[in-house]
C-alpha positions as a Markdown table, in Angstrom:
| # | Residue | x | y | z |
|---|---|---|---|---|
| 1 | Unk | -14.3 | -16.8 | 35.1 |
| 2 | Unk | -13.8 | -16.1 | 38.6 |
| 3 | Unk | -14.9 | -12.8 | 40.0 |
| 4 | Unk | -11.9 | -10.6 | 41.4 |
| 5 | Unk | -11.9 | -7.3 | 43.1 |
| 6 | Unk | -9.5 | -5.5 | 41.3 |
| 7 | Unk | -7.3 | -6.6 | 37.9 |
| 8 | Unk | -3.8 | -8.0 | 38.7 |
| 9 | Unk | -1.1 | -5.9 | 38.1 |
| 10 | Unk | -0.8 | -3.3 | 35.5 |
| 11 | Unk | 0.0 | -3.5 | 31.5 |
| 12 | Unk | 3.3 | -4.8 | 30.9 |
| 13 | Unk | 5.9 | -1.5 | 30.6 |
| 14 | Unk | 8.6 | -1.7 | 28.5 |
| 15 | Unk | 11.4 | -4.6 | 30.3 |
| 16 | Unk | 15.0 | -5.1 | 29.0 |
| 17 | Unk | 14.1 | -8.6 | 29.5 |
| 18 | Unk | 12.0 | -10.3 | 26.3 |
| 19 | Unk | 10.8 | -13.6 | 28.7 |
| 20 | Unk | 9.5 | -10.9 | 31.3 |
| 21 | Unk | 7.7 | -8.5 | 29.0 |
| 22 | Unk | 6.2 | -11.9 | 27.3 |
| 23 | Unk | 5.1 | -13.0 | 30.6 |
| 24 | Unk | 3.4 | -9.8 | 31.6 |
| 25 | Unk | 1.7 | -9.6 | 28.5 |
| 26 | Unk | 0.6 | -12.9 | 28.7 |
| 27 | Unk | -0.8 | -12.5 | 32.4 |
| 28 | Unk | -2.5 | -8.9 | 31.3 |
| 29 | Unk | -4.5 | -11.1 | 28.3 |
| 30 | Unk | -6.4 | -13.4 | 31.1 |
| 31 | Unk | -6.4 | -10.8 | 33.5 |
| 32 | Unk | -8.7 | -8.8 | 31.6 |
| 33 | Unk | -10.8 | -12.2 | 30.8 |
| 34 | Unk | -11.1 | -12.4 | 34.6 |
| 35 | Unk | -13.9 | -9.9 | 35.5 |
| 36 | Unk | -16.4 | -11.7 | 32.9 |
| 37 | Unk | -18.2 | -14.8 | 33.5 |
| 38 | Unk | -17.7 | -18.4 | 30.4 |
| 39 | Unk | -21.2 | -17.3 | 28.4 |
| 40 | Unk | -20.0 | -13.4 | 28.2 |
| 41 | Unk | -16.7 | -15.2 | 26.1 |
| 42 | Unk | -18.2 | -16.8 | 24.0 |
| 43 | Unk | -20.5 | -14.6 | 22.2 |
| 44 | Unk | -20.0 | -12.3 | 18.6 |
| 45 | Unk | -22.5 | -9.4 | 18.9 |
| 46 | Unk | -21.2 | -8.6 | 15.0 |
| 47 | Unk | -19.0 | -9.7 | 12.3 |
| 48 | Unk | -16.5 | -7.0 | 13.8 |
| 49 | Unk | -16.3 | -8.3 | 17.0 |
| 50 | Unk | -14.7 | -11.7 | 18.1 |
| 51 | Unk | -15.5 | -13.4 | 21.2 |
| 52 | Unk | -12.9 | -13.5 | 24.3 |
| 53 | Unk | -11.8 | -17.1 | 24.2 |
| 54 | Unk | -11.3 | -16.1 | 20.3 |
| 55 | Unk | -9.1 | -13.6 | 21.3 |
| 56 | Unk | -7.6 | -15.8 | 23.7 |
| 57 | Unk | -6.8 | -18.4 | 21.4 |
| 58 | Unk | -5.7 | -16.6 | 18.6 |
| 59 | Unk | -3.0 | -14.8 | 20.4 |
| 60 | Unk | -1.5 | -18.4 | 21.2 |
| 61 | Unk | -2.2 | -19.8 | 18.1 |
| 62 | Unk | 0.0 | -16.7 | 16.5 |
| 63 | Unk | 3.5 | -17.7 | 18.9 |
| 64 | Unk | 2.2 | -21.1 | 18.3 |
| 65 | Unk | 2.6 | -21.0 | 14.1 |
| 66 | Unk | 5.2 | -18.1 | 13.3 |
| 67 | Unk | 7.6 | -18.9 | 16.8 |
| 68 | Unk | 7.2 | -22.4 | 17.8 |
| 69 | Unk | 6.7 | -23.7 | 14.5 |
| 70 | Unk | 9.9 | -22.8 | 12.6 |
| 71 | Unk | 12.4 | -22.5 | 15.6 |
| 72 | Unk | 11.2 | -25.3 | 18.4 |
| 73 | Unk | 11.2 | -28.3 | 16.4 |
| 74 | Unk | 10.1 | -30.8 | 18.9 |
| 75 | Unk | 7.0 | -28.5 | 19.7 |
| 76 | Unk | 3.6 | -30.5 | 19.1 |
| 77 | Unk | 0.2 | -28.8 | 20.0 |
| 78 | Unk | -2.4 | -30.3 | 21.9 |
| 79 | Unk | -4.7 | -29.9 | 18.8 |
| 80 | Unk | -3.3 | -29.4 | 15.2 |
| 81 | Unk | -7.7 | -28.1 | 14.4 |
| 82 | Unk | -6.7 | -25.2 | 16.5 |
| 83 | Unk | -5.2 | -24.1 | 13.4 |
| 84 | Unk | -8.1 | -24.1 | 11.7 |
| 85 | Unk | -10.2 | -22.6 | 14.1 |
| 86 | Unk | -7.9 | -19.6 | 15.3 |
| 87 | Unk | -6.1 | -18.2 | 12.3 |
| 88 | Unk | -7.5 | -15.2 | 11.5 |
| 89 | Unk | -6.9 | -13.8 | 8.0 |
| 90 | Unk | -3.3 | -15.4 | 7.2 |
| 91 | Unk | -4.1 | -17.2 | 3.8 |
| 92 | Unk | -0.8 | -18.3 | 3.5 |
| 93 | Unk | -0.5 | -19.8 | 6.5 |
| 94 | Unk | -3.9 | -22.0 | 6.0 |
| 95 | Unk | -7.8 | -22.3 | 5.7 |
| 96 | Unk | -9.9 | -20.1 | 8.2 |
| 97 | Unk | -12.6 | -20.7 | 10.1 |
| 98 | Unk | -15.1 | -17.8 | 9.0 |
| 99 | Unk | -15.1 | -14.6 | 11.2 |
| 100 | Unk | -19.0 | -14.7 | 11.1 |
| 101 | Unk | -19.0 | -17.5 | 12.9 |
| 102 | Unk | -16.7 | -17.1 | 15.7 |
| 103 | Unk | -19.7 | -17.0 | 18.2 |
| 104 | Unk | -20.7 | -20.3 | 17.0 |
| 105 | Unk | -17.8 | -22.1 | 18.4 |
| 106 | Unk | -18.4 | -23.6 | 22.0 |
| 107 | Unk | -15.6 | -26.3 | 21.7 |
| 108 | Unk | -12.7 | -26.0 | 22.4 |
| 109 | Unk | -14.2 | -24.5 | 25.9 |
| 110 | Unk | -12.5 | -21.7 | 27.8 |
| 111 | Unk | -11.1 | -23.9 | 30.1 |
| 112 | Unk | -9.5 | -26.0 | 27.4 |
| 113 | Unk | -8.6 | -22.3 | 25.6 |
| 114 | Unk | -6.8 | -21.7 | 28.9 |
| 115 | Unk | -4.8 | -24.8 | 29.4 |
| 116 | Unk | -3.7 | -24.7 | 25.0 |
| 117 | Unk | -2.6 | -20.5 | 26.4 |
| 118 | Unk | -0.5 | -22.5 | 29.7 |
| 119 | Unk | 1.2 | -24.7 | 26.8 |
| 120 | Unk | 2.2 | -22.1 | 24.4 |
| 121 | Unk | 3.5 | -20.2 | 27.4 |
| 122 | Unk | 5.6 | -23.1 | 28.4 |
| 123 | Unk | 7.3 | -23.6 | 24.7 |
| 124 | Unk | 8.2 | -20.2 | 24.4 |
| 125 | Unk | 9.7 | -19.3 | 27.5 |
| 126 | Unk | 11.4 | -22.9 | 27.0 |
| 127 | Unk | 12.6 | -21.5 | 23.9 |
| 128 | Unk | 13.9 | -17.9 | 24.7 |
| 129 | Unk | 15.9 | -20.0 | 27.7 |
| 130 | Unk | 17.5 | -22.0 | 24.7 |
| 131 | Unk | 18.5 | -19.1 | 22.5 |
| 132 | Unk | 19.9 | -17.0 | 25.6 |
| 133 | Unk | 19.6 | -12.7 | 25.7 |
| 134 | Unk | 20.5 | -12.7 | 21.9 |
| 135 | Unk | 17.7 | -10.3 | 20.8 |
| 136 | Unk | 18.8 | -10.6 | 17.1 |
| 137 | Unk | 17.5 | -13.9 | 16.7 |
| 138 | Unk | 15.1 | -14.8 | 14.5 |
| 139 | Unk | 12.8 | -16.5 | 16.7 |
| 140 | Unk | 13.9 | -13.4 | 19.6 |
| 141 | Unk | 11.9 | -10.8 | 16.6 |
| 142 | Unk | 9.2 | -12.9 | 16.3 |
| 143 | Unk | 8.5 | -13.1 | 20.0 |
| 144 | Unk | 8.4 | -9.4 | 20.6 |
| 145 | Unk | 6.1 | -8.9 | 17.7 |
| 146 | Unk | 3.9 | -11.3 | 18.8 |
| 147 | Unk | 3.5 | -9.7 | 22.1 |
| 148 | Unk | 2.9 | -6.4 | 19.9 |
| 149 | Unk | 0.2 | -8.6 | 18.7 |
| 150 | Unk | -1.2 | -9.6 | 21.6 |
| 151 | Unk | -2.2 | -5.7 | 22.9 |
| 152 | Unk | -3.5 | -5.1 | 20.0 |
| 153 | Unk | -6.0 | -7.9 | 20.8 |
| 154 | Unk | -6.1 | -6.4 | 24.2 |
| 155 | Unk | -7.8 | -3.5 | 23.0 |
| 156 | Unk | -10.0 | -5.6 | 21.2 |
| 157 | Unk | -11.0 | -7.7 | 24.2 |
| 158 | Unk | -12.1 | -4.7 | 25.7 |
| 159 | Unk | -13.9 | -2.7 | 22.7 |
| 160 | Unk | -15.6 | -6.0 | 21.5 |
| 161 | Unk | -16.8 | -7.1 | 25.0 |
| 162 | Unk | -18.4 | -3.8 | 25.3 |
| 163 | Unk | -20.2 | -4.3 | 22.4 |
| 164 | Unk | -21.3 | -7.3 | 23.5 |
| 165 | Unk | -22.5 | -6.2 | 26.5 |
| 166 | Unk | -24.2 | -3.2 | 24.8 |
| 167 | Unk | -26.0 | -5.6 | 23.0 |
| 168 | Unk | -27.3 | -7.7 | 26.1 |
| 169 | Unk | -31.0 | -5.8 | 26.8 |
| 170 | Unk | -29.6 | -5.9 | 30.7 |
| 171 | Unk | -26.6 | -3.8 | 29.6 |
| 172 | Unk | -24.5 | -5.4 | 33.2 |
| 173 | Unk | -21.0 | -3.7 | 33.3 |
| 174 | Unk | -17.7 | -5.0 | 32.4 |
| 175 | Unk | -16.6 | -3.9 | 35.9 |
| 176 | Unk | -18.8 | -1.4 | 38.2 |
| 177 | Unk | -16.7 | 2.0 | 38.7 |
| 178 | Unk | -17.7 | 5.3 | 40.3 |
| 179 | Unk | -18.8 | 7.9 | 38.0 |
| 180 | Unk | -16.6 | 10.4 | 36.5 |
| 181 | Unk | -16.6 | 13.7 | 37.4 |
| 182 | Unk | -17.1 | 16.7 | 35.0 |
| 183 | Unk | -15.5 | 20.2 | 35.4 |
| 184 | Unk | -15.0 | 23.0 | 32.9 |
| 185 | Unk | -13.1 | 22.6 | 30.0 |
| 186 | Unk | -10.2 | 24.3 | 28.8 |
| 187 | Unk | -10.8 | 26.3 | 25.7 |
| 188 | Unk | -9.7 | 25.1 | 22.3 |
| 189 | Unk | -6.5 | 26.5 | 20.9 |
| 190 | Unk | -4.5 | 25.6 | 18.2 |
| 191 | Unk | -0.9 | 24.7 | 17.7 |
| 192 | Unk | 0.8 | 25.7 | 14.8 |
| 193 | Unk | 2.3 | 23.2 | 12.0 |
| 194 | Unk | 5.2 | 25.0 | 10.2 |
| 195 | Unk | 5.0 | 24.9 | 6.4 |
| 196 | Unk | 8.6 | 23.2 | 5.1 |
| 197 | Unk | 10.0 | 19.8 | 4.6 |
| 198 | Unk | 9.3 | 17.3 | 8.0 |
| 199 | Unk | 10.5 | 13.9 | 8.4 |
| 200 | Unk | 8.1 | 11.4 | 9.8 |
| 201 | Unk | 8.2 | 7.5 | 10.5 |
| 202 | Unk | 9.5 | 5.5 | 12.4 |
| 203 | Unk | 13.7 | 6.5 | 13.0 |
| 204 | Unk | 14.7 | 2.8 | 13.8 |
| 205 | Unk | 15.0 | 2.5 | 17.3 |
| 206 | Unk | 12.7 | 0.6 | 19.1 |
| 207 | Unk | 10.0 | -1.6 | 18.1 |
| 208 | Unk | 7.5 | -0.6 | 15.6 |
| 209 | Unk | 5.4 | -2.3 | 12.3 |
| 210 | Unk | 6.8 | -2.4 | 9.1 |
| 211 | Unk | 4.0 | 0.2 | 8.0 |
| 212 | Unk | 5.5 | 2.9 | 10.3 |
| 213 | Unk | 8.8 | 3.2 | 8.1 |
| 214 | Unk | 10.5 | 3.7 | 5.9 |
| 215 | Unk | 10.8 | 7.3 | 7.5 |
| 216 | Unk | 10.5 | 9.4 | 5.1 |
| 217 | Unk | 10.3 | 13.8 | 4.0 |
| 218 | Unk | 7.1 | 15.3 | 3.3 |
| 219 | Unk | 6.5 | 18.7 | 2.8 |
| 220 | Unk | 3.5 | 20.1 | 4.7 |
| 221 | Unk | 1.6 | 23.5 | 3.9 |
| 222 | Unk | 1.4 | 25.9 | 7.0 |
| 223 | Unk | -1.6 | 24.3 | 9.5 |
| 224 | Unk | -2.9 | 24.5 | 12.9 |
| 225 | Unk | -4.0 | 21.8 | 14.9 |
| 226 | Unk | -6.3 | 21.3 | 17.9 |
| 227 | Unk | -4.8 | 21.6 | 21.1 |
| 228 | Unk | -7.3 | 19.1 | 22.5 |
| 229 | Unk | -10.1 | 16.5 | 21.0 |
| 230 | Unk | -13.6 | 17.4 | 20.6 |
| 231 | Unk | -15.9 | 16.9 | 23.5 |
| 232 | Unk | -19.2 | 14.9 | 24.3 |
| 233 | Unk | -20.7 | 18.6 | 24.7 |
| 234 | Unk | -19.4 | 20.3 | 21.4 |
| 235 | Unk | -20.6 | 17.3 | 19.6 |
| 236 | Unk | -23.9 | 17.3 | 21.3 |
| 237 | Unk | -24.5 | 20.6 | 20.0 |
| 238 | Unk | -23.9 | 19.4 | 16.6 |
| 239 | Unk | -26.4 | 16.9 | 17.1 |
| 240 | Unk | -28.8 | 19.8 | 17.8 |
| 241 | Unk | -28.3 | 21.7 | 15.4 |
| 242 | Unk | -29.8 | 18.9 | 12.6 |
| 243 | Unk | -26.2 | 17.2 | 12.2 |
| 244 | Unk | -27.3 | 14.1 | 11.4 |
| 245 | Unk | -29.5 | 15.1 | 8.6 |
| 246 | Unk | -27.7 | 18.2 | 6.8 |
| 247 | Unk | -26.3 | 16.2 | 3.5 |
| 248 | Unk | -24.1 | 19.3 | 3.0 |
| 249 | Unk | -21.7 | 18.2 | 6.1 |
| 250 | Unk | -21.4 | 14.7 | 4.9 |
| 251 | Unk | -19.8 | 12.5 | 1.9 |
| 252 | Unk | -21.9 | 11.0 | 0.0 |
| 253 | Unk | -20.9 | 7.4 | 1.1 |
| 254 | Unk | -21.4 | 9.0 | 4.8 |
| 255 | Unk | -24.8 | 10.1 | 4.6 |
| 256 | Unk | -26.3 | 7.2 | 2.6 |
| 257 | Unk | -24.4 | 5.3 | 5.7 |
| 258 | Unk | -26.4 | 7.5 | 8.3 |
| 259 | Unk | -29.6 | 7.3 | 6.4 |
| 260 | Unk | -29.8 | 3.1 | 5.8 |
| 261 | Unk | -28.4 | 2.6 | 9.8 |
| 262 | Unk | -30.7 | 5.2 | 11.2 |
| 263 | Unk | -27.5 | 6.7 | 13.1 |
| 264 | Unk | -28.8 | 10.3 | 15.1 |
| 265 | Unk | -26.2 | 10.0 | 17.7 |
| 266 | Unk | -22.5 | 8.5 | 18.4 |
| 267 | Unk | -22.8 | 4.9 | 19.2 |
| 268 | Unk | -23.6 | 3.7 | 23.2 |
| 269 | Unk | -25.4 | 7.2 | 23.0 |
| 270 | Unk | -29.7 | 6.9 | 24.3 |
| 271 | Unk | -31.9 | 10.1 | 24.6 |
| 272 | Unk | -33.4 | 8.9 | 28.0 |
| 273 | Unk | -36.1 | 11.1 | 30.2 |
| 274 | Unk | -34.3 | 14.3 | 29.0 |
| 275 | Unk | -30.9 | 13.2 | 29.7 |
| 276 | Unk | -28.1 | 11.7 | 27.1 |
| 277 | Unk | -27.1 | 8.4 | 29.0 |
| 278 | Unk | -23.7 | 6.6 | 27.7 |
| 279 | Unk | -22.7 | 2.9 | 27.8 |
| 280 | Unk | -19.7 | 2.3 | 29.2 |
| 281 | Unk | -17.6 | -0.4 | 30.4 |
| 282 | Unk | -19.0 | 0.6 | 33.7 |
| 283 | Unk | -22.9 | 0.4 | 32.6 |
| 284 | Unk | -24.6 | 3.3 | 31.7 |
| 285 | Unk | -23.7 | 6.2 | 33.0 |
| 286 | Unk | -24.6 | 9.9 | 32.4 |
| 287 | Unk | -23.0 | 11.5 | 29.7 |
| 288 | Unk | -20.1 | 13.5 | 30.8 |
| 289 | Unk | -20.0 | 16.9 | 29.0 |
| 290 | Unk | -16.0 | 17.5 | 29.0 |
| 291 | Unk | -15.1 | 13.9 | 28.2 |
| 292 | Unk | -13.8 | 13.5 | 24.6 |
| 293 | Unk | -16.8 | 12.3 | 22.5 |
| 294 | Unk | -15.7 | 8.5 | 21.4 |
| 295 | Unk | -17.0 | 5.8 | 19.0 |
| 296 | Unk | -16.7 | 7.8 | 15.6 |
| 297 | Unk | -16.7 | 6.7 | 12.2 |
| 298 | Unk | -14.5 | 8.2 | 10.3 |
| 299 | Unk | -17.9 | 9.7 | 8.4 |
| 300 | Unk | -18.9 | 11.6 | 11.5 |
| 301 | Unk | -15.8 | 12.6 | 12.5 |
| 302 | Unk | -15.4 | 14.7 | 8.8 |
| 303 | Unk | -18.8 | 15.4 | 9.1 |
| 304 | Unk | -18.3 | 17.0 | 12.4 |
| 305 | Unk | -15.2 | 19.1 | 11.5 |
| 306 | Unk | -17.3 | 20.4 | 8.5 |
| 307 | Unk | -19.3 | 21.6 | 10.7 |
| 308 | Unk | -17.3 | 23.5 | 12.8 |
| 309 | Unk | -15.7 | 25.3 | 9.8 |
| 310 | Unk | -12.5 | 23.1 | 10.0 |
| 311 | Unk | -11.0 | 19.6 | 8.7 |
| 312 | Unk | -9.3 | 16.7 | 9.7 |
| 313 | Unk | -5.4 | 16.5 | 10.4 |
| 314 | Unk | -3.4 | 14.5 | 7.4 |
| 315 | Unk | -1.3 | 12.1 | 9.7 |
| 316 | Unk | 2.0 | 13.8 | 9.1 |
| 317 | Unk | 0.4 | 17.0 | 10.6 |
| 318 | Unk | -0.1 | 15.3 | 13.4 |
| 319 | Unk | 3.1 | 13.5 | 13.8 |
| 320 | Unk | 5.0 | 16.4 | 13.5 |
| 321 | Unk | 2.4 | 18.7 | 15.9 |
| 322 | Unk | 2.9 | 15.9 | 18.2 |
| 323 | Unk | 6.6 | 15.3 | 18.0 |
| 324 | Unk | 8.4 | 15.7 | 21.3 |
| 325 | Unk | 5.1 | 15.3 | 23.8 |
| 326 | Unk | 5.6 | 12.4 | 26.2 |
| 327 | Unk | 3.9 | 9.5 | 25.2 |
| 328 | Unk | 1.6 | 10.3 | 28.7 |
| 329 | Unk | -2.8 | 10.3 | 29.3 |
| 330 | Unk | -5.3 | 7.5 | 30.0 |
| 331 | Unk | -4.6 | 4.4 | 29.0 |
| 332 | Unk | -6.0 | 0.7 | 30.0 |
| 333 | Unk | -4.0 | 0.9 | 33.0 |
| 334 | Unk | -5.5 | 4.5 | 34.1 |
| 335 | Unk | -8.5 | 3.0 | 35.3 |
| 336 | Unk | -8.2 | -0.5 | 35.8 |
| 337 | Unk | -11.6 | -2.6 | 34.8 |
| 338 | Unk | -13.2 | 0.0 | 34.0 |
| 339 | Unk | -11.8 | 1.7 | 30.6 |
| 340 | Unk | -13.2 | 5.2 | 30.2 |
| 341 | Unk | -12.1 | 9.0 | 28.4 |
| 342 | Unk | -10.8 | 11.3 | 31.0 |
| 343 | Unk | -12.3 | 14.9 | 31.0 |
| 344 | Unk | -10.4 | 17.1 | 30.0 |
| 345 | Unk | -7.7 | 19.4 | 32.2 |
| 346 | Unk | -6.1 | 22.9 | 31.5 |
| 347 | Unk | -2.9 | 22.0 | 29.8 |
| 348 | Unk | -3.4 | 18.5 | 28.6 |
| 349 | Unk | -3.2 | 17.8 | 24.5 |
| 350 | Unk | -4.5 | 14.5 | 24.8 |
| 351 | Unk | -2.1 | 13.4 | 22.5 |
| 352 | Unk | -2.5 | 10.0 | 23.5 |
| 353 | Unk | -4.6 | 7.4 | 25.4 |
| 354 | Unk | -8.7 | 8.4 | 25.8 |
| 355 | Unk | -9.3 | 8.3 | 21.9 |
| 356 | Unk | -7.7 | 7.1 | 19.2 |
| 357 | Unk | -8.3 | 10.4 | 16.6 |
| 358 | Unk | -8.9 | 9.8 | 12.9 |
| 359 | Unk | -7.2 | 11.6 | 10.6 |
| 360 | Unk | -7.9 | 12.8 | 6.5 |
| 361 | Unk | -5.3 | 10.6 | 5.4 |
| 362 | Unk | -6.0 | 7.2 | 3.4 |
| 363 | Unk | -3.9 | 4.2 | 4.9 |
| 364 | Unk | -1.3 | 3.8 | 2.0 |
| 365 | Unk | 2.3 | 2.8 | 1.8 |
| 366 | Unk | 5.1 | 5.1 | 3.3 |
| 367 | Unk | 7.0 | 5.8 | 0.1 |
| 368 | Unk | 9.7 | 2.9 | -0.3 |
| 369 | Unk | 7.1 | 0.4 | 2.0 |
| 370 | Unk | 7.8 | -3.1 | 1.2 |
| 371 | Unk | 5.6 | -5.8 | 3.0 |
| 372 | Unk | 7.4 | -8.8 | 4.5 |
| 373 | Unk | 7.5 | -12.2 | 2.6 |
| 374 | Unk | 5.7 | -15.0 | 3.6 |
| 375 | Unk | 2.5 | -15.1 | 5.5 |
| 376 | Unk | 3.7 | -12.1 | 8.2 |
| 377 | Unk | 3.7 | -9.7 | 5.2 |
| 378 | Unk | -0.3 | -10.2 | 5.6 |
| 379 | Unk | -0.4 | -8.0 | 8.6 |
| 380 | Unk | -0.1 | -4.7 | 7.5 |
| 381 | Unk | 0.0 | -4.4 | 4.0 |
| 382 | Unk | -2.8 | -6.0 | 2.7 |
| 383 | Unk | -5.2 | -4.3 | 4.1 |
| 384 | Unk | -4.1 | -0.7 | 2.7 |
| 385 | Unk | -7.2 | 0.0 | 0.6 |
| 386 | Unk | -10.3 | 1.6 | 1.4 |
| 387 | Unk | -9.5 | 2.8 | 5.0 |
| 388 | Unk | -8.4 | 5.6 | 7.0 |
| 389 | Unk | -5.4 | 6.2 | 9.6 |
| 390 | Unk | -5.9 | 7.2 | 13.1 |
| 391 | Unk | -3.3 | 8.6 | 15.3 |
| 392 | Unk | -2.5 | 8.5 | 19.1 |
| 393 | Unk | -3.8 | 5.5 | 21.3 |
| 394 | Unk | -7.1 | 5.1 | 23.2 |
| 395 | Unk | -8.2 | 4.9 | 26.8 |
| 396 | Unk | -8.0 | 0.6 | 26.2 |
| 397 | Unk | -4.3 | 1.0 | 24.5 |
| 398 | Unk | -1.6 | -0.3 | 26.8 |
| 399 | Unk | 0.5 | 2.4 | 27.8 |
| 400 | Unk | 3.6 | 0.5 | 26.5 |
| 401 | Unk | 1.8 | -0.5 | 23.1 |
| 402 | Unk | 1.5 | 3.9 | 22.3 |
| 403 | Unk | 4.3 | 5.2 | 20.3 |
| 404 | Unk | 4.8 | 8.4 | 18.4 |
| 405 | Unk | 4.6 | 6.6 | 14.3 |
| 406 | Unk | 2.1 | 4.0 | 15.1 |
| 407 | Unk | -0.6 | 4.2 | 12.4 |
| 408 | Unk | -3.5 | 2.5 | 13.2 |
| 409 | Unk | -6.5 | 2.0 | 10.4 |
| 410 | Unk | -9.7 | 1.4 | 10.0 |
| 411 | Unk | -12.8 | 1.2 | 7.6 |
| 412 | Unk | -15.1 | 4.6 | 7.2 |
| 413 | Unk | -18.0 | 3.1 | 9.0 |
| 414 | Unk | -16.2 | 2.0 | 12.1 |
| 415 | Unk | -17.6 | 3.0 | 15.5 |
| 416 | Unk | -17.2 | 0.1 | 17.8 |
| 417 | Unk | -13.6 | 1.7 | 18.3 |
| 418 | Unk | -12.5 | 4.5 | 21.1 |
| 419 | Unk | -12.2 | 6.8 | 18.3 |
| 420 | Unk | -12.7 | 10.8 | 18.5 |
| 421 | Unk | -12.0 | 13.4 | 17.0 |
| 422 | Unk | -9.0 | 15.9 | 16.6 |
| 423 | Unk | -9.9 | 19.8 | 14.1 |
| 424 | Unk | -7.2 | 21.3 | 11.9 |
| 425 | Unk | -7.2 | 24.4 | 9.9 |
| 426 | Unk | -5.2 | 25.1 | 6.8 |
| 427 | Unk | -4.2 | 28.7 | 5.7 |
């Protein structure tokens, strides 16, 4: 794509207007497609990792079946295959082209990807001038989740094309950025967790997904929490002292998982000339001592906490620890093209933004949870088996995407994510 100095714009924040928020969503997608040249979007470095014009595609091919579908009945796309090729993992809504082989896909081309994006655009914004400001209509619902959609696939653009790059043995940069500066960190306290009954969930205004309610009582045992995450330089020392290879810190399913990857390290992590050099979305890049350590599986980040003689928040600790802290730190629009953890400053929780922080709680349903019908109830509840929640939002989270209840999950082994790491302690 065309080289720019600098992004357009910012992340959409939140409008009172649905056309203008989908517009600005839209225009942040292909916006962050714009620093990266056609054969950087077209590539899967791993089954986990889709290629841009995937991305792309997908997010129009989501408005394109559950918006324009049902509720603009003169809509026709420019190619019913597209279906085929850009569902992801909605059986009821078709057959799927399989996610292994996304990278083999050179047809339709970005340019063509692009023009199909122009034409979905077009439809909708054809069909939210049709149904007026009603934001109770059906098709009104289904147009703000899909733009919920969409930055969730903006945060993938940017963790999967970093892996991609990673992968390249040239390891060129997303976007070239000055280095960040390190400074001493603030010491780790702890903030206290009352023991009692605490509501969490989502309380019914604003938007949210249906795995964030029913909101709910739980009653929690007296804890403490971090009152920051764990930094590149606390887990470095980890590292040093034989981490990696100390069964007694790690599950069983963990260690076997270090031992068959050969994993010594967090991943973008090289030992180089006596330095630890990081991959970033910048290139590589010195590791920054006071920058929250990032890219943790879920096995490393218990592993780590074992460690240092403490555990892993449950998520309802750390809903109610974080309840009433502004929804504020570094998100994708903190520094634009170039996506990176802030070091830490006196004062700040990190609550939010830089890393998305695991916590020791399986991804279940809320007590009462019931998935939608049809092929929508796929997106959340499916998938609650055999994974783990992680709270807050990460430094490639659109700052109008992070919400207080938002539970996001992922698989034990995942590390291609900005995910760190947040202690607790239990009396």
């Amino acid at each position: 794509m065309t080289q720019s100095a600098i992004l357009p714009g910012t992340p959409p924040a939140p409008t009172s207007s649905l056309g203008g928020r989908f517009r600005d969503v839209r225009t942040w997608s292909t916006a962050i497609a714009e620093p990266l040249e056609v054969e950087d979007c077209v590539v899967s470095s791993m089954p986990d990792v889709s290629p841009t014009k995937w991305h792309l595609a997908h997010t129009s091919w989501f408005f394109e079946t559950f918006v324009l579908g049902p509720h603009a009945p003169g809509y026709r796309s420019p190619d019913p295959r597209y279906a085929f090729l850009f569902n992801s993992y909605y059986v009821q809504a078709g057959e799927r082209h399989c996610r292994a082989q996304r990278g083999l896909v050179t047809r339709p081309t970005l340019t063509e990807v692009l023009a199909y994006r122009r034409h979905v655009d077009e439809a909708v914004l054809d069909l939210l001038e049709s149904i007026g400001d009603d934001p109770t209509h059906p098709a009104a619902t289904l147009i703000d989740l899909g733009t919920h959609h969409e930055q969730q696939h903006q945060e993938l653009m940017l963790t999967d094309i970093k892996h991609v790059l990673w992968m390249n043995p040239l390891r060129p940069a997303y976007r070239e950025a000055a280095p960040v500066p390190s400074h001493p960190v603030a010491p780790l306290t702890w903030i206290d967790v009352e023991e009692g009954v605490h509501e969490i969930g989502h309380d019914g205004s604003g938007f949210a997904f249906d795995n964030e309610s029913p909101r709910h009582r739980v009653y929690l045992q007296p804890a403490r929490i971090g009152s920051r995450l764990v930094t590149n330089a606390e887990y470095l020392a980890f590292i040093e002292d034989g981490g990696y290879g100390r069964a007694e810190l790690w599950l069983s399913a963990g260690f076997a998982t270090v031992q068959a990857e050969g994993w010594t390290a967090p991943l973008y992590w090289e030992a180089r000339d006596g330095e630890r050099i990081e991959f970033t979305l910048g290139g590589e890049r010195q590791l920054v001592d006071n920058s929250p350590v990032v890219h943790m599986s879920f096995y490393e980040a218990d592993a780590y906490a074992r460690w240092a003689g403490a555990t892993l928040p449950t998520e309802a600790e750390w809903e109610v620890a974080a309840a009433g802290s502004p929804v504020s730190g570094t998100f994708a629009e903190s520094r634009i093209g170039h996506p990176r953890p802030a070091p830490h400053t006196a004062g700040a929780t990190q609550w939010y933004g830089d890393a998305w922080q695991w916590t020791g709680s399986p991804y279940v349903g809320y007590p009462g949870y019931r998935a939608a019908t049809g092929a929508l109830g796929e997106y959340n509840g499916k998938w609650m088996s055999d994974q783990w929640i992680l709270r807050g939002a990460s430094v490639a989270t659109p700052r109008s995407h992070a919400r207080h209840t938002y539970r996001n999950f992922f698989p034990s082994p995942t590390r291609w994510q900005f995910a760190g790491i947040r202690l607790a302690e239990r009396s």
